[in-house]
C-alpha positions as CSV (number, residue, x, y, z in Angstrom):
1,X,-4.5,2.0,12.5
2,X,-3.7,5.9,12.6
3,X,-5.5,6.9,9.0
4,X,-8.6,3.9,10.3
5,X,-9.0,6.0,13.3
6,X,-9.3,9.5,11.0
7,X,-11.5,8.0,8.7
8,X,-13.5,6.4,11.5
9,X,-13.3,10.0,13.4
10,X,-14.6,11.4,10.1
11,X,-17.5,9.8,10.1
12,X,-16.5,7.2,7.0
13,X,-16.8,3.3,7.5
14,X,-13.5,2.1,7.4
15,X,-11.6,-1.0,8.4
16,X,-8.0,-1.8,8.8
17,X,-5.9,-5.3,8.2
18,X,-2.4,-5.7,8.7
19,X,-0.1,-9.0,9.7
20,X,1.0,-8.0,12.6
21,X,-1.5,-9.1,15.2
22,X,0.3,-6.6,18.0
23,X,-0.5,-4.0,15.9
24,X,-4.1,-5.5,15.5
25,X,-4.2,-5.8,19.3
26,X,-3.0,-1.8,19.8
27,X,-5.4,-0.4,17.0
28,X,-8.6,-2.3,18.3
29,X,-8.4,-0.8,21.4
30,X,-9.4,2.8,20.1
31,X,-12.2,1.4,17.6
32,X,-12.9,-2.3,19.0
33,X,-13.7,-4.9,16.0
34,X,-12.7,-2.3,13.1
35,X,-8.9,-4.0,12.6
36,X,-8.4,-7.9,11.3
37,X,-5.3,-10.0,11.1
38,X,-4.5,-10.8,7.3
39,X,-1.7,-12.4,5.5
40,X,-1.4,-11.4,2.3
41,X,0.1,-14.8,1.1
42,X,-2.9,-16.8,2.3
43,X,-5.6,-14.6,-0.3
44,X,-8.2,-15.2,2.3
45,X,-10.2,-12.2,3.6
46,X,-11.2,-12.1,7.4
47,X,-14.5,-13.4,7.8
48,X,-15.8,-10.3,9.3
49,X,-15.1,-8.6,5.8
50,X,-16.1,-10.9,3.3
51,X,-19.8,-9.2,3.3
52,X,-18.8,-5.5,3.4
53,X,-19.2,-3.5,0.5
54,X,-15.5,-2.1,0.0
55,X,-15.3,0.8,-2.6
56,X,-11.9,2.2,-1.7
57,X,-8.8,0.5,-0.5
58,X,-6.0,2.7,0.7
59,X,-2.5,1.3,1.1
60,X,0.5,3.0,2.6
61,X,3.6,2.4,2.6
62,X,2.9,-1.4,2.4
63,X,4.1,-2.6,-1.1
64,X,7.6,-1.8,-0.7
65,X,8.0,-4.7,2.0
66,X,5.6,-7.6,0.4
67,X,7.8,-10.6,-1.5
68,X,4.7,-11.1,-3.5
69,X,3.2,-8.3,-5.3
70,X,0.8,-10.4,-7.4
71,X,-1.2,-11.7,-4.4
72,X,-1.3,-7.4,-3.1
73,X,-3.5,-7.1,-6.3
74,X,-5.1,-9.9,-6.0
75,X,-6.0,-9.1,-2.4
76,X,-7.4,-5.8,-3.5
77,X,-9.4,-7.6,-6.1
78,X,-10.9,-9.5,-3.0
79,X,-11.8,-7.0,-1.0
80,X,-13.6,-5.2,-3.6
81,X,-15.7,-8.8,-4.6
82,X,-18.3,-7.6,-3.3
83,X,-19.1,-4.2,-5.2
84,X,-17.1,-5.9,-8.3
85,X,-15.0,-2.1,-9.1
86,X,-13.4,0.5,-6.4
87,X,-10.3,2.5,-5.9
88,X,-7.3,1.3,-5.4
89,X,-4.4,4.2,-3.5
90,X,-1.0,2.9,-3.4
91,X,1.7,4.9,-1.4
92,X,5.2,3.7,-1.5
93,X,8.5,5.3,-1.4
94,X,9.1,7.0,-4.9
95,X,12.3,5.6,-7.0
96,X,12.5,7.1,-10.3
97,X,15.4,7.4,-12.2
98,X,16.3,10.8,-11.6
99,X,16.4,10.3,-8.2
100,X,18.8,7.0,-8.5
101,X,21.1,9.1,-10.9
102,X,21.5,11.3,-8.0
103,X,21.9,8.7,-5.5
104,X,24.6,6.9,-7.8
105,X,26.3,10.5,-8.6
106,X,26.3,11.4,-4.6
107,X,27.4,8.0,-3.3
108,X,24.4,7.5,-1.6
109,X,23.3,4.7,-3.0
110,X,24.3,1.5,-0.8
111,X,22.9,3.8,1.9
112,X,19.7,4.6,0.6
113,X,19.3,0.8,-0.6
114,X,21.3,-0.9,2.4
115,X,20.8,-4.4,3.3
116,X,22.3,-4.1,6.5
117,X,19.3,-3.9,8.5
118,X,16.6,-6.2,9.6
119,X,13.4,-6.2,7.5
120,X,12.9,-3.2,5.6
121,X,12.3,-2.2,1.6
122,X,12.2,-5.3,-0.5
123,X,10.8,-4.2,-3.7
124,X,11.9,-0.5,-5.0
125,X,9.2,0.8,-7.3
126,X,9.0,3.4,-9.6
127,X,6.0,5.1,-11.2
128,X,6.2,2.8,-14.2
129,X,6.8,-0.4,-12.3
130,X,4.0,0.0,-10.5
131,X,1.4,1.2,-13.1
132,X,3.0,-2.2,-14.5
133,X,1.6,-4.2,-11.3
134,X,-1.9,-2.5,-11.6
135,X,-2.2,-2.7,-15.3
136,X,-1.9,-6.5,-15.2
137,X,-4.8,-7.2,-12.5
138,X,-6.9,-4.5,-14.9
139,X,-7.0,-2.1,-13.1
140,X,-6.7,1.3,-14.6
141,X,-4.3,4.3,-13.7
142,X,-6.2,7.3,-13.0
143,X,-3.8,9.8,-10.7
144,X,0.2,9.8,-9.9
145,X,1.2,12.5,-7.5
146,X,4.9,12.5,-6.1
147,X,4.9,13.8,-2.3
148,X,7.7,15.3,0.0
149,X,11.2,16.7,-1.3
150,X,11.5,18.4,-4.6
151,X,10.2,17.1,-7.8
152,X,11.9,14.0,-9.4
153,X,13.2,13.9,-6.4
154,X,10.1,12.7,-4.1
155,X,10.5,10.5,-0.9
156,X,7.3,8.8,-1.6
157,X,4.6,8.6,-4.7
158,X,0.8,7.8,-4.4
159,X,-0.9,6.2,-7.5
160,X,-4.5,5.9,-7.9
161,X,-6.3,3.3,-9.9
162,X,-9.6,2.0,-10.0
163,X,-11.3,-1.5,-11.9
């Protein structure tokens, strides 16, 4: 609920969903009734939602861990029902080939992609995968911008769309 609370500090009207409901518990004691449950999987909007008029959905660091990417696009399309277009900002950690040459070339690549851990990364996207995902739904790409490190070499990319 950090970015919610800026927004809401900020003055914007902005809501937060996520499927953890302990997190759900902790960011609703700040801003009471401005954070729902949702599982992505079940493509059902919290009730308290369904009449808002959602222009701009921001997602960070999310994507990366869902098995099912369609039903992320397909959630965004349902949270923007209402207005029938919006903005759509995906952050996720950046994986472009450059960067995996690197990896490969340092060794670092069972590191950086380890499955030793519980939950973590499940999808790996790069700019083109992704603009891939958004194209399909119809959205369209408007913005790519690759944050932290050096170019080519980003730890995370944002990519801005909008139907």
């Amino acid at each position: 609920g950090y970015l919610v609370d800026i927004l809401l500090d900020l003055g914007y009207d902005a809501y937060g969903v996520d499927a953890s409901t302990s997190g759900i518990s902790l960011a609703n004691k700040r801003h009471p009734n401005r954070f729902f449950f949702y599982d992505i999987d079940s493509l059902s909007i919290p009730s308290e939602l369904i009449n808002k008029q959602i222009d701009t959905i921001i997602s960070l660091e999310v994507v990366e861990h869902i098995y099912t990417p369609n039903n992320f696009m397909k959630s965004c399309d349902l949270f923007l029902a209402k207005n029938k277009k919006g903005e759509v900002m995906i952050s996720t950690p950046y994986h472009g080939y450059f960067k995996n040459l690197i990896l490969a070339i340092s060794g670092k690549m069972d590191n950086h992609f380890t499955v030793l851990w519980e939950g973590g990364h499940i999808k790996f996207w790069s700019k083109k995968t992704l603009t891939i995902l958004i194209e399909k739904f119809g959205y369209t790409f408007k913005n790519f911008i690759g944050c932290g490190r050096l170019p080519f070499l980003w730890k995370s990319m944002l990519i801005v769309c909008e139907k």
